[in-house]
N, C-alpha and C positions, 0 to 999 in steps of 0.2 A: 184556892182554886176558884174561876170564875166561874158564871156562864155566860154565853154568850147567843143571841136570838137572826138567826138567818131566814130569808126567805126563798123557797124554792118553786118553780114551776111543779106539775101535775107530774110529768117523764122522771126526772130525776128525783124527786120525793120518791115515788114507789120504785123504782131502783135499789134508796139505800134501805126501804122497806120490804123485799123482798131479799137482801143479802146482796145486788150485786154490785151497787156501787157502796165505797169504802175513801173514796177520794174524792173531794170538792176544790173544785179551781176556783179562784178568784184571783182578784186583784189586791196587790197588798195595800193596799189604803190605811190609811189612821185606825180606822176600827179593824181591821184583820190586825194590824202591827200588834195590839194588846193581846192576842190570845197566843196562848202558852201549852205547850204540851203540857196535859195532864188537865187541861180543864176542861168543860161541855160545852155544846153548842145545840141548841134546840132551836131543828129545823120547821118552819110553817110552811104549809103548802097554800100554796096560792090556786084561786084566788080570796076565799074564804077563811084561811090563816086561821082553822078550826082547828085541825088537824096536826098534832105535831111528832116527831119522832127525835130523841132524844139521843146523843154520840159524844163519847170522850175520845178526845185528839188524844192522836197517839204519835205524831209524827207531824213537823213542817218542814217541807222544802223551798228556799226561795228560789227564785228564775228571773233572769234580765227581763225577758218577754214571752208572750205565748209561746213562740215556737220554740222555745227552749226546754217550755215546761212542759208542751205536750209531745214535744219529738223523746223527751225521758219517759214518759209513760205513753208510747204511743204502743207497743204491741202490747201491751197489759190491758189498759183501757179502751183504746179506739182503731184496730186495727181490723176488728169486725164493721167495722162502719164506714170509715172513710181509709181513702186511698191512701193520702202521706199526712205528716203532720200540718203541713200547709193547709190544708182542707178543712180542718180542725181549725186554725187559726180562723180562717175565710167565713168559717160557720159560728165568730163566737162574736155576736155582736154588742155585745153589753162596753167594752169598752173600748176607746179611741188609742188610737195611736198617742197621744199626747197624754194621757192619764199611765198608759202600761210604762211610757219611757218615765215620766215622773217618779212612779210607785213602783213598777216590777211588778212580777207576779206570783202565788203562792199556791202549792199544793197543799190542804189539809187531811192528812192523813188522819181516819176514826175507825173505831168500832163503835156500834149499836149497844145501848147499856137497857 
């Protein structure tokens, strides 16, 4: 088993630090492609990456693109927040059109160890 070192903003840090979030979207890139159910991932909170919170995948889903991945987890995770899954996509600006059709997309499902 590996680990594996992410950074997170301020919001979603204390999310998975409080229990409610459980699932981390990215992009499948070269470095998301190597992690494996069953290994960790130790999150830094930005901006100071003091701070870290520790989680073993327990699950990965892949997804052509955003809206595929968050229209599957849209009443679970975002359906308190935004209207459709679109909105979700429209608010996720980290990557381009051209990197999500290259890569796809990936849900990493964890729990907190």
């Amino acid at each position: 088993m590996k680990n594996h070192d992410m950074r997170l903003h301020a919001e979603p840090f204390e999310m998975i630090e409080s229990g409610i979030k459980d699932i981390e979207y990215r992009l499948n890139d070269d470095k998301r492609k190597e992690i494996k159910i069953g290994d960790t991932i130790t999150f830094y909170k930005r901006p100071e990456e003091i701070q870290t919170i520790k989680v073993l995948v327990t699950d990965l889903k892949h997804y052509k693109d955003l809206l595929e991945m968050y229209t599957a987890t849209f009443e679970r995770d975002f359906m308190n927040r935004y209207e459709n899954p679109q909105v979700v996509v429209d608010d996720t600006p980290y990557y381009t059109d051209e990197e999500v059709g290259k890569y796809g997309c990936l849900a990493i499902y964890f729990k907190k160890i």
